[in-house]
C-alpha positions in Angstrom: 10.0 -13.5 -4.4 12.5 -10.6 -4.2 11.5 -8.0 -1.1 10.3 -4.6 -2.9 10.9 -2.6 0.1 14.7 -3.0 -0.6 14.3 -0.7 -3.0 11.6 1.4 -2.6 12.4 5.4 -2.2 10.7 7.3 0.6 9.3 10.5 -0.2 11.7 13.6 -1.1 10.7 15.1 2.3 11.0 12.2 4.4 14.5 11.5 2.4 15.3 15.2 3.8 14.4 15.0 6.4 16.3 12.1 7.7 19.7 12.9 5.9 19.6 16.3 7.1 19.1 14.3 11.1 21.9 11.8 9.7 24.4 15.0 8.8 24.2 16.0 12.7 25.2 12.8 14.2 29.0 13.5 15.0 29.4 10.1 15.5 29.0 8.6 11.7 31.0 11.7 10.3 33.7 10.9 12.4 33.5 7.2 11.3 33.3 8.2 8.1 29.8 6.1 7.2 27.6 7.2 4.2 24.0 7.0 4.1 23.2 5.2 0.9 19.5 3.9 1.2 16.5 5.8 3.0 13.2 4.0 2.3 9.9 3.4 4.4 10.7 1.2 7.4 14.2 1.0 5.9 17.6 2.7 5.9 21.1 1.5 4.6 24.4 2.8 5.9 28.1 2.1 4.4 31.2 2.4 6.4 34.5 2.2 4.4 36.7 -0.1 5.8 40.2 1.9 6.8 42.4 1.4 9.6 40.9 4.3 12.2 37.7 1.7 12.4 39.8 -1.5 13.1 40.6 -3.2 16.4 43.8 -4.9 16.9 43.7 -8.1 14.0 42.6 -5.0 11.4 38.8 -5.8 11.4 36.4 -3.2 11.8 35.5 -2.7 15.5 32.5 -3.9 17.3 31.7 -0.5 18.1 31.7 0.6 14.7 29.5 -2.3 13.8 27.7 -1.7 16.6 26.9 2.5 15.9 25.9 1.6 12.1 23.4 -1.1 13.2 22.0 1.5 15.8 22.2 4.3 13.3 20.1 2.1 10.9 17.9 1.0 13.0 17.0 4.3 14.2 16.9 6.2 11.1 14.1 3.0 9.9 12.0 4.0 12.4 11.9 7.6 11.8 11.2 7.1 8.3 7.7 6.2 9.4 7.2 9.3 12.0 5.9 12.8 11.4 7.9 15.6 10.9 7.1 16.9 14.8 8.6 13.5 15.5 12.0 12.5 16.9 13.6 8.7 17.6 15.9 7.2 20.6 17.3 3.4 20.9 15.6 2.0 23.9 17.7 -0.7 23.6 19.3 -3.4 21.1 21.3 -6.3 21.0 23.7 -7.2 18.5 25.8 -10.6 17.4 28.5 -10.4 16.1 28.7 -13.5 13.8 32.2 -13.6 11.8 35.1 -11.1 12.0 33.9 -7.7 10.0 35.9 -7.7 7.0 35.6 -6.3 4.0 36.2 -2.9 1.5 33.2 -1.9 3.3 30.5 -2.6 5.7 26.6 -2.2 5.0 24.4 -2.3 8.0 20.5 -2.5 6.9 17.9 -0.9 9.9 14.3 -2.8 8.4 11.2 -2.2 11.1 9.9 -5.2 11.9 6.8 -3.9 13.7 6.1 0.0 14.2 4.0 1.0 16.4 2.9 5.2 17.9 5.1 5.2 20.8 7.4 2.0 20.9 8.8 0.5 16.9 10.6 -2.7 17.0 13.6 -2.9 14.2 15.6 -6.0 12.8 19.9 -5.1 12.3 21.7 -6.5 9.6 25.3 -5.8 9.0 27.6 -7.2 6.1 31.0 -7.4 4.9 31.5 -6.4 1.4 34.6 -7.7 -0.7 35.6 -5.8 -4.0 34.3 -8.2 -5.7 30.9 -7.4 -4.9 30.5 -10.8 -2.6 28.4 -10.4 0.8 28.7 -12.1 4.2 26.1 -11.2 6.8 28.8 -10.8 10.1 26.0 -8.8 12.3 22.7 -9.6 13.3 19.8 -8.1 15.9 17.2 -7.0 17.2 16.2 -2.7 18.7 13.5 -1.1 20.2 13.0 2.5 19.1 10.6 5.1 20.8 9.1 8.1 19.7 10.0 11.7 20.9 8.3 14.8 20.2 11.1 16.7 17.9 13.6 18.8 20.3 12.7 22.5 20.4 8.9 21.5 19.8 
């Protein structure tokens, strides 16, 4: 049975809400990745493959796989907060399970188990070809708390 929360919308405010949060981070502009999915418990993110985001064989850097995944991750877990709420990584951990190849890479933030303070959240990162054909190269695992919204 196919998981409906991979394509279920969050609300129009929620939706706002976290793009407008997503637009901030000078990080992912600078990368270059796209926000492309923003559901309950779930946000995508693309990053265009192109040679400012590869290391030394051409494949898209660990760190740049790495700041998707957290980006994700993070973005998951505030889909499920108020709009007095904020969200920092606590911590994560990451494997990197083939070289990061691809026209693009899609890293998938899901939350595994939210909670009021402390929301755990599963990674997922693939390569995609042209062609349309996926290869899961990043996997893990984050721990996301709750913050009363900056300037509150």
């Amino acid at each position: 049975m196919e998981d409906q929360t991979r394509h279920e919308q969050a609300s129009p405010e929620v939706q706002k809400r976290v793009q407008s949060s997503f637009n901030l981070q000078g990080l992912m502009s600078h990368l270059g990745a796209q926000m492309t999915h923003i559901g309950p418990g779930r946000v995508h993110i693309v990053l265009p493959s192109r040679p400012e985001v590869t290391q030394q064989h051409g494949y898209v850097h660990a760190g740049a796989t790495s700041a998707i995944a957290d980006s994700a991750g993070g973005y998951a877990a505030l889909t499920l907060f108020d709009e007095d709420s904020d969200v920092l990584t606590v911590e994560y951990k990451i494997n990197l399970l083939a070289p990061a190849s691809g026209e693009h890479l899609e890293a998938i933030g899901t939350v595994v188990k939210p909670g009021r303070t402390l929301t755990v959240c599963q990674l997922e990162v693939y390569g995609v070809q042209r062609s349309g054909e996926r290869k899961l190269v990043a996997n893990g695992q984050q721990t996301i708390i709750r913050i009363d919204r900056p300037g509150r």
